[in-house]
C-alpha positions as CSV (number, residue, x, y, z in Angstrom):
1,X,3.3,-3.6,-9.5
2,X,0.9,-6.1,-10.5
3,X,-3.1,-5.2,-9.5
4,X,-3.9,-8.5,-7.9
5,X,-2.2,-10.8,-6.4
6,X,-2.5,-14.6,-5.3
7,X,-1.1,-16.0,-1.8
8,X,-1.6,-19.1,-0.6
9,X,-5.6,-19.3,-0.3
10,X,-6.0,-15.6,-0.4
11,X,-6.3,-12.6,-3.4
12,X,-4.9,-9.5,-3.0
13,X,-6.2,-6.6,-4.9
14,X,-6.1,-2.6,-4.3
15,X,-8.7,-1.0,-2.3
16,X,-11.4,1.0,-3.8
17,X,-14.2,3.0,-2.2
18,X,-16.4,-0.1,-2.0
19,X,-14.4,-1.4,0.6
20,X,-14.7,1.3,3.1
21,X,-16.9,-0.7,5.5
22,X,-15.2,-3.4,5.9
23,X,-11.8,-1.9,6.3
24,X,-13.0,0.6,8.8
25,X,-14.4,-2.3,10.8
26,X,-10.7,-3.6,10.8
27,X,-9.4,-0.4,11.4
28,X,-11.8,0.5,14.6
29,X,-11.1,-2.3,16.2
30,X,-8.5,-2.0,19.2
31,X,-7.3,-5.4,19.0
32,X,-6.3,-5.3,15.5
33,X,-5.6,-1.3,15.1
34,X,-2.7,-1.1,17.3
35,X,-0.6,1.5,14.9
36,X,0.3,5.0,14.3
37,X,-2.4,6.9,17.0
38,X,-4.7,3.4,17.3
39,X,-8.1,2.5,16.5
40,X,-9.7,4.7,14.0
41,X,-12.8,6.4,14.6
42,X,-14.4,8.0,12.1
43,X,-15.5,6.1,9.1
44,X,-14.3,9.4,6.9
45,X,-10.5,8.2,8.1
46,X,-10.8,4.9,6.4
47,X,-12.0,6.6,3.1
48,X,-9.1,9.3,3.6
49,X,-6.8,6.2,3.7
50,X,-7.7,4.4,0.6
51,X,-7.4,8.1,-0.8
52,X,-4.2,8.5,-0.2
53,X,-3.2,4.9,-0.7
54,X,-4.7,5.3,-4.2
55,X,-2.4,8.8,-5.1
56,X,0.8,7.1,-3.5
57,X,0.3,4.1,-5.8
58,X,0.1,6.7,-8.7
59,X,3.2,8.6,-7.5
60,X,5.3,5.9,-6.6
61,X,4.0,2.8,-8.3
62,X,3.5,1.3,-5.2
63,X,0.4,-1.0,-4.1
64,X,-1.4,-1.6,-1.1
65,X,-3.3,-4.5,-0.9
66,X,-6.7,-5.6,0.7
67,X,-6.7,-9.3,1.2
68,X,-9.1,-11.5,1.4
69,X,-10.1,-15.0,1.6
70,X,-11.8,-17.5,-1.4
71,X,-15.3,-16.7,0.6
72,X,-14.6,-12.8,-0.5
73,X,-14.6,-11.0,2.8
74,X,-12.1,-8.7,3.7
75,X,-9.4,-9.9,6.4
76,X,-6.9,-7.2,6.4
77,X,-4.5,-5.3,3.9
78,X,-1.1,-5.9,3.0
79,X,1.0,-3.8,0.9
80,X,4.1,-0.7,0.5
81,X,4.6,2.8,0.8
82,X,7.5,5.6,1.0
83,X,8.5,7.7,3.4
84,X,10.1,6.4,6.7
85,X,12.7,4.8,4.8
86,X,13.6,7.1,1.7
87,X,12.7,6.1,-1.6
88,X,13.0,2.1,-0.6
89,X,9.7,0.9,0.3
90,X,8.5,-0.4,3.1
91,X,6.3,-3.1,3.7
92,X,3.0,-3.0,6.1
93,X,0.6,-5.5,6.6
94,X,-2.5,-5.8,9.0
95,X,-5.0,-9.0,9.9
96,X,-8.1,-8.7,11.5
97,X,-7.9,-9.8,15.1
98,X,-10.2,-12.8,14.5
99,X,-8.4,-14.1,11.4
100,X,-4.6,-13.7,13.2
101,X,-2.5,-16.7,13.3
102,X,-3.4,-18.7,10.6
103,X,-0.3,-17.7,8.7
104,X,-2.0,-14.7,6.9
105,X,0.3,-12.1,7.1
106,X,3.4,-13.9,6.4
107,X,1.4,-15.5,2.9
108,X,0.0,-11.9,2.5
109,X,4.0,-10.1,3.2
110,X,5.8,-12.7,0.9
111,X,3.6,-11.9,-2.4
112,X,3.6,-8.4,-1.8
113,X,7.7,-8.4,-1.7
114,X,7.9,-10.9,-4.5
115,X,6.2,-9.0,-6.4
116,X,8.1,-5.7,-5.2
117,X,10.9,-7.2,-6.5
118,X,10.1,-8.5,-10.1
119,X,8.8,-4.6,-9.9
120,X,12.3,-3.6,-9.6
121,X,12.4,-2.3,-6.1
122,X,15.4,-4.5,-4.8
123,X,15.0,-3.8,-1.5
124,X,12.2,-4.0,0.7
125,X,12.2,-2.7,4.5
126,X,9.8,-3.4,7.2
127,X,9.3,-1.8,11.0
128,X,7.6,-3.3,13.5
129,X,7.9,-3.1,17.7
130,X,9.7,-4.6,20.0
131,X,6.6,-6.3,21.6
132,X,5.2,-7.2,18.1
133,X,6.5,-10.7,18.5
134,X,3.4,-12.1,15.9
135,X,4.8,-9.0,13.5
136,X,8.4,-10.3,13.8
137,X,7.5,-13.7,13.2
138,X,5.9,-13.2,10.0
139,X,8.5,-10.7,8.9
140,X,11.2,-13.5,9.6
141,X,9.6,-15.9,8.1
142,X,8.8,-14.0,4.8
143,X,12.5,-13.5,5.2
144,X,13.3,-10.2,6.8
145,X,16.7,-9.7,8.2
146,X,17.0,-7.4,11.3
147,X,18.9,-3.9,10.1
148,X,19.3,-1.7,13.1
149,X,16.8,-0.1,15.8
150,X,15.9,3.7,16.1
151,X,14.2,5.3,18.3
152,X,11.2,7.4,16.9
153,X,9.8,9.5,19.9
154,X,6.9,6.7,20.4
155,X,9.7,3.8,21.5
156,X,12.1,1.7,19.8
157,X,11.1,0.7,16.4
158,X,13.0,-1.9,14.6
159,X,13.8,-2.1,11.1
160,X,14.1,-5.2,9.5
161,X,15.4,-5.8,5.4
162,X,14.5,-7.9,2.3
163,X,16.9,-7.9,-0.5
């Protein structure tokens, strides 16, 4: 996948260690961190996560973006990994509370899964909450399909499809 990317006003480029304040003050916050266990709180979590974000993109070839606006700060990250859904990827994106619903995520989604696909991954899944109904929305309109539901010991979960 290509390093940067362009959507709508924003750039998209990987993460690197410079960028571990400002994620972790998107990642600590409880009205924007509302995945996996919730707000982080240890600033050596964040680091961790671009880690690891860093080693998938070298084992899979998949990126994960942080996105930002033309002023250069850092509203959130967009981007793939495996796991959950076998060797497809799976798309996640996340916008800083203050900067949701201007349309971010759903600019931020549809580059990252253009781009998946002129990678060669032709599908593209996605997971998001019942209750998520801004996630859903974005997903749908970066045209996401609903797939199926599964239950995955935290609550239903469904999975949505981009092919």
């Amino acid at each position: 996948m290509k390093e940067n990317l362009r959507a709508r006003a924003l750039t998209l480029r990987p993460f690197d260690m410079d960028d571990v304040e400002a994620l972790h003050a998107i990642f600590s916050d409880p009205l924007t961190h509302t995945i996996g266990d919730g707000p982080f709180t240890d600033i050596e979590q964040t680091r961790s996560w671009i880690k690891n974000r860093a080693q998938r993109r070298k084992e899979h070839g998949v990126v994960w973006y942080a996105v930002r606006l033309p002023t250069g700060d850092l509203i959130g990250n967009c981007g793939l990994f495996i796991g959950r859904t076998g060797a497809e990827p799976e798309l996640g994106f996340e916008i800083a509370h203050a900067h949701q619903g201007h349309g971010y995520a759903t600019s931020a989604g549809t580059a990252v899964v253009a781009e998946a696909h002129r990678a060669g991954f032709p599908v593209v899944w996605a997971t998001a909450r019942p209750h998520n109904h801004a996630s859903l929305a974005a997903l749908g309109r970066s045209g996401f399909q609903r797939h199926h539901i599964e239950n995955d010991g935290k609550g239903r979960l469904i999975y949505l499809l981009h092919q």
